[in-house]
C-alpha positions as CSV (number, residue, x, y, z in Angstrom):
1,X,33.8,-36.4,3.5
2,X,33.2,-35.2,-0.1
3,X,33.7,-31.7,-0.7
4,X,31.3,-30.5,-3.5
5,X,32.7,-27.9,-6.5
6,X,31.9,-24.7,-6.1
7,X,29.2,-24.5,-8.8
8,X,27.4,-27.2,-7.7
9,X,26.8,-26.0,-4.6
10,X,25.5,-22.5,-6.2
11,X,23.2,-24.8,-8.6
12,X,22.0,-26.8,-5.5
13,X,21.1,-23.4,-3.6
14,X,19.6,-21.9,-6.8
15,X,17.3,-24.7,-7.2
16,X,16.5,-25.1,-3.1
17,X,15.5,-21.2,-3.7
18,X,13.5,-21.8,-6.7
19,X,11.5,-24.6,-4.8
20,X,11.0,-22.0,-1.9
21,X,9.3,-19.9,-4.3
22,X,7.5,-22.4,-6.2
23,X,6.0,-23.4,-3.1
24,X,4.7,-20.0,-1.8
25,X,3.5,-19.6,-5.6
26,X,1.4,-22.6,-4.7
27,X,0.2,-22.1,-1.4
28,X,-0.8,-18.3,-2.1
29,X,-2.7,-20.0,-5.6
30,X,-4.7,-22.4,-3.0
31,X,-6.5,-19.9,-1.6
32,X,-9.3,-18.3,-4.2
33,X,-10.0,-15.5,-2.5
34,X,-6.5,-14.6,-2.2
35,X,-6.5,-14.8,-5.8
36,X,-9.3,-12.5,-6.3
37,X,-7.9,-10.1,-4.5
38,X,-5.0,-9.9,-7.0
39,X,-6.9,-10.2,-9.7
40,X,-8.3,-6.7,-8.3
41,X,-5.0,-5.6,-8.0
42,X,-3.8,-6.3,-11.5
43,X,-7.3,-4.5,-12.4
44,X,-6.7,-1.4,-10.7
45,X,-2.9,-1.0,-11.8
46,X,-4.2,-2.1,-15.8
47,X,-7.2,0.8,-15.3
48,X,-4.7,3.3,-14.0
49,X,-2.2,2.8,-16.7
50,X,-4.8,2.7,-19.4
51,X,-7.1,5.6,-18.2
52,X,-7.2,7.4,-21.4
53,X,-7.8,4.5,-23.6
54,X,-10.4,3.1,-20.8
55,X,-12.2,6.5,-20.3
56,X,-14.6,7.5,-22.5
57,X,-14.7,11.1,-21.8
58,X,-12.0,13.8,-20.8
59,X,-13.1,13.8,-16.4
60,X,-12.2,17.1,-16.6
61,X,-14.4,18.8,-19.2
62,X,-17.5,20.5,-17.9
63,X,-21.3,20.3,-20.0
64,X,-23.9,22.0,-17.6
65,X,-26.0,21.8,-20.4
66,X,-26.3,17.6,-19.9
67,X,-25.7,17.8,-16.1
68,X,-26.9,15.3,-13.1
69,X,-27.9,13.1,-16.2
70,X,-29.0,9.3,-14.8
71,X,-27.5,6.2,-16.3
72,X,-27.2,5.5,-20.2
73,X,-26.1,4.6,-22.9
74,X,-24.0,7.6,-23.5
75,X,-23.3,8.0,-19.8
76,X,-23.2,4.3,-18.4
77,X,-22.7,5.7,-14.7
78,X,-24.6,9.3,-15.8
79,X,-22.8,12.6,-15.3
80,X,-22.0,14.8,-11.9
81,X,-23.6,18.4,-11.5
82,X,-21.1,20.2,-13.7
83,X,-21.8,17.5,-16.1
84,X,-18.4,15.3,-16.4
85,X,-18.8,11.8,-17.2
86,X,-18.6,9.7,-13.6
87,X,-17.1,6.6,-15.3
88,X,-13.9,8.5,-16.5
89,X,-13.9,9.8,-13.2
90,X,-14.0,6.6,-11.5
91,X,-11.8,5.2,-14.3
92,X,-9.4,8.3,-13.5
93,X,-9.2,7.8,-9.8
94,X,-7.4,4.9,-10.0
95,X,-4.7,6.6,-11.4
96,X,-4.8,9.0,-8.5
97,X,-5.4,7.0,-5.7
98,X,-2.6,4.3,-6.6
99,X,-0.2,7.0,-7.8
100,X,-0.8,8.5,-3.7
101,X,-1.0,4.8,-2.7
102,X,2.3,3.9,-3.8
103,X,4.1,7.1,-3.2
104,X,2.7,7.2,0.7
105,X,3.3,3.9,1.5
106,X,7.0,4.4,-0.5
107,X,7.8,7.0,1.8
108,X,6.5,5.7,4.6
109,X,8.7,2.6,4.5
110,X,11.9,3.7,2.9
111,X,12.1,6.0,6.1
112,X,10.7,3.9,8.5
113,X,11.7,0.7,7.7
114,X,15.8,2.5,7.8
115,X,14.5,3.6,11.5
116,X,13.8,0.4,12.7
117,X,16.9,-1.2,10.9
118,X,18.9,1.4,13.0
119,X,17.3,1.2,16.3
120,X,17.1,-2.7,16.3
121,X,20.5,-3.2,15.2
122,X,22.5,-0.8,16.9
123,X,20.2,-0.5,20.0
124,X,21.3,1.1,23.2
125,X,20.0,5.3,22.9
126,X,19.1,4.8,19.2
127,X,16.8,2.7,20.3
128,X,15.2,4.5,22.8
129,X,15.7,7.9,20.6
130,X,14.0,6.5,17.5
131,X,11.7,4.3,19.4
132,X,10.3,7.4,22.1
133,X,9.2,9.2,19.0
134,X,7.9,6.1,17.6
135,X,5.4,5.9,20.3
136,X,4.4,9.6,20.1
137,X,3.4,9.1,16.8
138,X,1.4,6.2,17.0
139,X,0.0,7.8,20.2
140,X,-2.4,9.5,17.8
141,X,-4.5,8.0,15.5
142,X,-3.0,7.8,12.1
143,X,-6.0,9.4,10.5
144,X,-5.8,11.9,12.7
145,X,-2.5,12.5,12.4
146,X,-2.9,12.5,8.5
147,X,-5.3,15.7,9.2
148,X,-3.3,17.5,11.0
149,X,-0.3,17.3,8.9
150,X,-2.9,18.0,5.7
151,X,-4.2,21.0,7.4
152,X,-0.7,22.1,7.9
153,X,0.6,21.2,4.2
154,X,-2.5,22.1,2.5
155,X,-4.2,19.9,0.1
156,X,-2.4,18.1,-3.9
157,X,-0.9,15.4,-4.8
158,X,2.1,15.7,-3.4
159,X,1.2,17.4,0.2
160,X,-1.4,14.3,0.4
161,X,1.5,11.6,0.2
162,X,3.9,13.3,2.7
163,X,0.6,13.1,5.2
164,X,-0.4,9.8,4.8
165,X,3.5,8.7,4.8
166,X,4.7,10.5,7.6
167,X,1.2,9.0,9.7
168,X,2.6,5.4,8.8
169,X,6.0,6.0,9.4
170,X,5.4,4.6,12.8
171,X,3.6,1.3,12.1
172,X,6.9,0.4,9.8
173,X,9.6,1.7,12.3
174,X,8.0,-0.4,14.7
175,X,7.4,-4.0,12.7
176,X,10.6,-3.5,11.5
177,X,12.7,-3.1,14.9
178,X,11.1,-6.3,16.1
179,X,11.8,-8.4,13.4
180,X,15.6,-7.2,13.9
181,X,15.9,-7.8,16.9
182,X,14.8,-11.4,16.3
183,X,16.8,-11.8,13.1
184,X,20.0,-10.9,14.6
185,X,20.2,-13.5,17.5
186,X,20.5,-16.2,14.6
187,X,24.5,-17.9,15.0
188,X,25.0,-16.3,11.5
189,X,24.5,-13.2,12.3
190,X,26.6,-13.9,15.4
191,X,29.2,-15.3,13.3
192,X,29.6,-12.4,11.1
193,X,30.3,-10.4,14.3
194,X,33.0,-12.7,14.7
195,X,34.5,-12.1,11.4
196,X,34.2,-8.5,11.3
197,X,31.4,-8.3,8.7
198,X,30.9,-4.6,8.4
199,X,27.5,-2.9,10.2
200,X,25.9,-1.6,6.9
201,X,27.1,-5.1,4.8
202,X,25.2,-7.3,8.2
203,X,22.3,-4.8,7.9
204,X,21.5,-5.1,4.0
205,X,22.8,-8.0,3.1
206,X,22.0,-10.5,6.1
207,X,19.2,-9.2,8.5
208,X,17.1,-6.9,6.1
209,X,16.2,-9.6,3.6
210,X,15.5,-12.3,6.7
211,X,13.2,-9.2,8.3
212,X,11.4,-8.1,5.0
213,X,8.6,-10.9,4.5
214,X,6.3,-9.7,7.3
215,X,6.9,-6.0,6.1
216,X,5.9,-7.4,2.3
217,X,2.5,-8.2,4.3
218,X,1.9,-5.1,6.0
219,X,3.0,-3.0,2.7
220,X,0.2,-4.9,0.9
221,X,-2.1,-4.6,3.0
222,X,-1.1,-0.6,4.1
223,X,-1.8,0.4,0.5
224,X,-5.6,-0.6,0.9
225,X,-5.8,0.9,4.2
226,X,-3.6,4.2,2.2
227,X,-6.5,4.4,-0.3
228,X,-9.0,4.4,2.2
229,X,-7.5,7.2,4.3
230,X,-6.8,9.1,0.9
231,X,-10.8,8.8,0.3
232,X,-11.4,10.3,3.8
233,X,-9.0,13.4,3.5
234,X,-10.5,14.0,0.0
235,X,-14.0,13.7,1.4
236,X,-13.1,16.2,4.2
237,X,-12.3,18.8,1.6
238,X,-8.3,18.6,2.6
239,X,-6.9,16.1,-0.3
240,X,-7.6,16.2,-4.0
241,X,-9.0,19.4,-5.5
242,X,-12.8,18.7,-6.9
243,X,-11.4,19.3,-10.4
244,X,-8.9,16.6,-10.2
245,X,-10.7,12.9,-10.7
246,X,-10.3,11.7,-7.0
247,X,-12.9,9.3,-5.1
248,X,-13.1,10.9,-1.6
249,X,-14.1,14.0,-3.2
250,X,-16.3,12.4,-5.7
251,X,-18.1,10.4,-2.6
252,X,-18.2,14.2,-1.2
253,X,-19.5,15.8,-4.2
254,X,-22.3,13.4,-4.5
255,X,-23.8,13.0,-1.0
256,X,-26.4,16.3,-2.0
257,X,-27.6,13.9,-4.6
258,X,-28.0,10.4,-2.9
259,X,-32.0,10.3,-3.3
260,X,-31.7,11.9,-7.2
261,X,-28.9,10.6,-8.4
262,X,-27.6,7.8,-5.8
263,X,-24.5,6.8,-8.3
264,X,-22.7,9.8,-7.9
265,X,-21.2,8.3,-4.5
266,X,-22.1,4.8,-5.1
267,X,-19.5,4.3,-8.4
268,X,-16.6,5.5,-6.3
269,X,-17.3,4.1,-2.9
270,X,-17.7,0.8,-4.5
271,X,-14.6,1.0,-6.5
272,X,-13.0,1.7,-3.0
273,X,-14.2,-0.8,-1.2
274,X,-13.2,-3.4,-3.8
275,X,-9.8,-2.2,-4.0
276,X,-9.6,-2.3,-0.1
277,X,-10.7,-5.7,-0.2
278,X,-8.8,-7.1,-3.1
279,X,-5.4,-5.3,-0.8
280,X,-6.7,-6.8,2.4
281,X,-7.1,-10.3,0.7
282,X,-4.1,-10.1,-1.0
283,X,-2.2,-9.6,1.7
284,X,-3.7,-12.6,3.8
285,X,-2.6,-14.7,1.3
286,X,1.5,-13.4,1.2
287,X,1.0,-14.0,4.8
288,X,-0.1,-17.6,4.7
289,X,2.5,-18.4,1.8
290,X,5.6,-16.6,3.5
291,X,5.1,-18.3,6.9
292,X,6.2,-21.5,7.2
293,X,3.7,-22.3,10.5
294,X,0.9,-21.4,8.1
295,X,1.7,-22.9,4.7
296,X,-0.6,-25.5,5.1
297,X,-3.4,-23.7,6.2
298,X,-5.5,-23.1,3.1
């Protein structure tokens, strides 16, 4: 038998992974609404990086003078009842709600997802340790759980993401146990036993990357459902501060005006519900790429 050079065998695997991706590239492409919902994506993350070239006002500054004012040309979505501009508000908001978005669900799977590593590799009491309190917490509903741990915090940026990560801590732990466990009954994972592989080379190098896709799925589409539950909190008075441009609070802010001035609440909670769905869609679509049973499902 032939034995193949070193390099060629590294070109050979570079190109089988380049083909791998090429092919999800394709299959997640297939599906339109799949792409729409990235093209949503790509919107929000442009609108919350631009905001002050996008915005045509400061969100902040107050004019009671020109407050509660309906849709013009100065004011394409009006202003609120202090008299801020709602489009740089909306236009703001992004920046807030992916900023707790991202930081949330960062926290949430950076200490989760090491939890389930831990307990699904090592099992015996870790398991049951980590796992117990695992089911505690998803015993109660994580909005629920987001409100309590609010209350307790109080509301701002940052006391906002440690509630909404810690209520999806759970969720992570959880996906990411099961997919070890399955991961590590493959022969090469049995084989590095053999060889004395060490526990945190296996873990990184060999079962984490073979357990991340369906995590890349539920990330994607946790960030919608993050925004949704930041609205919420924010609408319930224990989030964002009404000075600070958030869309729960706006939504809030605006219900006493939904038969004068319907916009108020109608600007933000469309903006939410499209970036909810462009997360939810996007998601489906990493999901029908990465697995192989469903690549050609379009």
């Amino acid at each position: 038998m032939a034995i193949q050079p070193e390099g060629m065998a590294t070109f050979q695997e570079s190109r089988r992974q380049y083909s791998e991706w090429r092919r999800i590239a394709q299959v997640y492409l297939r599906r339109k609404v799949s792409v729409l919902g990235l093209v949503i994506i790509v919107g929000l993350i442009v609108t919350a990086i631009f905001a002050p070239l996008l915005a045509p006002y400061d969100p902040t500054v107050t004019d009671v003078v020109n407050k509660l004012q309906q849709p013009s040309s100065a004011h394409w979505f009006g202003t609120d009842q202090v008299g801020r501009d709602v489009l740089s508000r909306v236009i703001y908001g992004a920046r807030t709600s992916l900023l707790i978005a991202l930081g949330a669900m960062g926290l949430a799977a950076v200490i989760g997802q090491t939890l389930g590593l831990i307990a699904g590799y090592f099992g015996g009491w870790r398991f049951h340790i980590i796992m117990r309190i695992m089911d505690a917490l998803m015993a109660i509903p994580r909005i629920v759980l987001a409100i309590m741990v609010s209350a307790v915090l109080g509301g701002g940026v940052r006391n906002l993401i440690l509630a909404l990560g810690i209520a999806m801590v759970a969720g992570q732990a959880r996906m990411m146990c099961g997919q070890v466990l399955t991961v590590k009954q493959n022969d090469y994972i049995l084989a590095g036993r053999t060889i004395g592989v060490n526990h945190l080379r296996m873990m990184l190098r060999h079962i984490y990357p073979n357990a991340f896709q369906p995590l890349l799925v539920m990330v994607t589409v946790g960030l919608g459902m993050t925004i949704m539950s930041e609205a919420a909190l924010s609408f319930l008075g224990l989030g964002i501060s009404a000075q600070t441009a958030a869309w729960g609070s706006m939504i809030s802010d605006g219900q006493n005006y939904l038969f004068s001035n319907p916009v108020l609440s109608i600007a933000p909670g469309v903006a939410i519900g499209l970036v909810v769905f462009g997360f939810n869609m996007a998601g489906d679509g990493l999901r029908d790429a990465l697995d192989p049973r469903l690549r050609g499902v379009v």
